[in-house]
C-alpha positions in Angstrom: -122.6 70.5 -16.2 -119.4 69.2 -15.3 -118.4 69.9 -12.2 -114.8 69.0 -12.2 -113.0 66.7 -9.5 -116.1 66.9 -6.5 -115.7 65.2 -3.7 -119.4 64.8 -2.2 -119.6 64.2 1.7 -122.2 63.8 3.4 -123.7 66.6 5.7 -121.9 67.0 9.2 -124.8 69.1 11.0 -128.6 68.5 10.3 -131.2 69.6 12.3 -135.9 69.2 12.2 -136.8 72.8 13.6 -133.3 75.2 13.6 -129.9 75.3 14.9 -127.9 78.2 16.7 -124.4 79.4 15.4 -122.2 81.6 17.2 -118.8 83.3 15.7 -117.4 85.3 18.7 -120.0 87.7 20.0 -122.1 87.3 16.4 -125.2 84.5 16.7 -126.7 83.4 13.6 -130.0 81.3 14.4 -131.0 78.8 11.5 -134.5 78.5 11.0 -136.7 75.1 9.1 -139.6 77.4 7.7 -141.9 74.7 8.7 -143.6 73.8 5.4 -143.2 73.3 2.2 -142.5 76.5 0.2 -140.3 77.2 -2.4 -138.7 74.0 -2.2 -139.5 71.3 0.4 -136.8 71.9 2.9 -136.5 75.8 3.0 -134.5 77.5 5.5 -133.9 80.9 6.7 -130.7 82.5 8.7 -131.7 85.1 11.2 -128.8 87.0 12.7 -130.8 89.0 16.1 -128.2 91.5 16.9 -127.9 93.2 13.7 -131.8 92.5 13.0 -130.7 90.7 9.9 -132.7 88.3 8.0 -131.4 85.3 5.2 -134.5 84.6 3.4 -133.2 82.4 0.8 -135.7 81.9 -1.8 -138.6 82.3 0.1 -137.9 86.1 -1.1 -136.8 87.5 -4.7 -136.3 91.3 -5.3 -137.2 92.4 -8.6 -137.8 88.7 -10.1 -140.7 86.8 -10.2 -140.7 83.8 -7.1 -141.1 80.6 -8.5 -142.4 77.3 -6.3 -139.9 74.2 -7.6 -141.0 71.8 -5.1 -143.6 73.6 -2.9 -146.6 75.2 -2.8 -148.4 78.3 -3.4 -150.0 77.4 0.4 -147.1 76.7 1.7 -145.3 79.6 0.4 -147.9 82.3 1.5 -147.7 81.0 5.1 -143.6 81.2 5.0 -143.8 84.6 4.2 -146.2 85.6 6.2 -143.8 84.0 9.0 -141.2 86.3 8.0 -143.0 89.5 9.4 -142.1 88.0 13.2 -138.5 88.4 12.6 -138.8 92.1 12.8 -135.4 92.2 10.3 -134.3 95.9 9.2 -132.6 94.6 6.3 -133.6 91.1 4.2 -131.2 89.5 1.7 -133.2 87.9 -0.7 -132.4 84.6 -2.6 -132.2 86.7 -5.6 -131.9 90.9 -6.3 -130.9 93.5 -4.0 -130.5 93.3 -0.5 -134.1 95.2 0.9 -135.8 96.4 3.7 -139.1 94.6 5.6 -141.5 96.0 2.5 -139.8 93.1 0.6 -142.3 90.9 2.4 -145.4 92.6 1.4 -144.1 92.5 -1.8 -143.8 89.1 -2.2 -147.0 88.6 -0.6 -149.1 90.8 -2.9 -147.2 88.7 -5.8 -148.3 85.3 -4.5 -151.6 86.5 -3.6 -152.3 87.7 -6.9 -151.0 84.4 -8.1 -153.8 82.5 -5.8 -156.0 84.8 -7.0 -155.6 84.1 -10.9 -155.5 80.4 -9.5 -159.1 80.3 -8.3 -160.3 82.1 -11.2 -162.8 79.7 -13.6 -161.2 78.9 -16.3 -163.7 79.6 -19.5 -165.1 76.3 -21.2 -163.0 75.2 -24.1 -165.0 74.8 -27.4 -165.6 71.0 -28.0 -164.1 69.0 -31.0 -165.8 69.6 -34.4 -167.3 73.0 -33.1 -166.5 76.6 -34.1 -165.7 79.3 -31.5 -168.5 81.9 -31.6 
């Protein structure tokens, strides 16, 4: 990918657990979810006064959520995190912006994925044998 004439600077605000932002009357709290989910550093924007949540990847809407650097563990307990922020309306990472039933969506999605996960996995036929 070329990217053209990119001038990479380093970050100017970091933060471990969240940082605040205010725009005039409008506060925008950024959120660390804590763990390792969808990537290893996920982060979620909440905005309080308009009950507004960010979710980033942590939540697609009519795609199937994928785990690039995190983990299925990790990713169940995000979620489940989300439910305290009370939002009316969730913009996902991906899809249409939703209401809170976004989150039990994804969670029956990842839960289903754990549950395939734990299944045994049938014994594979061993070399110079014939499946029956």
């Amino acid at each position: 990918m070329d990217w053209g004439d990119l001038e990479v600077a380093p970050p100017f605000l970091t933060y471990t657990e969240g940082v605040t932002v205010c725009r005039d009357q409008l506060r925008c709290e950024v959120r660390y979810v804590g763990t390792p989910a969808h990537t290893t550093n996920d982060s979620v924007v909440w905005v309080p006064g308009r009950k507004v949540l960010f979710a980033g990847d942590l939540l697609f809407n009519g795609g199937t959520p994928f785990l690039v650097m995190g983990s299925l563990a990790g990713a169940l307990e995000a979620v489940e995190a989300l439910r305290d922020y009370g939002a009316e309306t969730i913009v996902p990472g991906h899809g249409p912006v939703a209401g809170p039933g976004l989150i039990e969506d994804v969670l029956r999605y990842l839960r289903f994925v754990q549950r395939l996960a734990r299944r045994p996995r049938p014994a594979r036929p061993t070399s110079g044998s014939s499946p029956t």
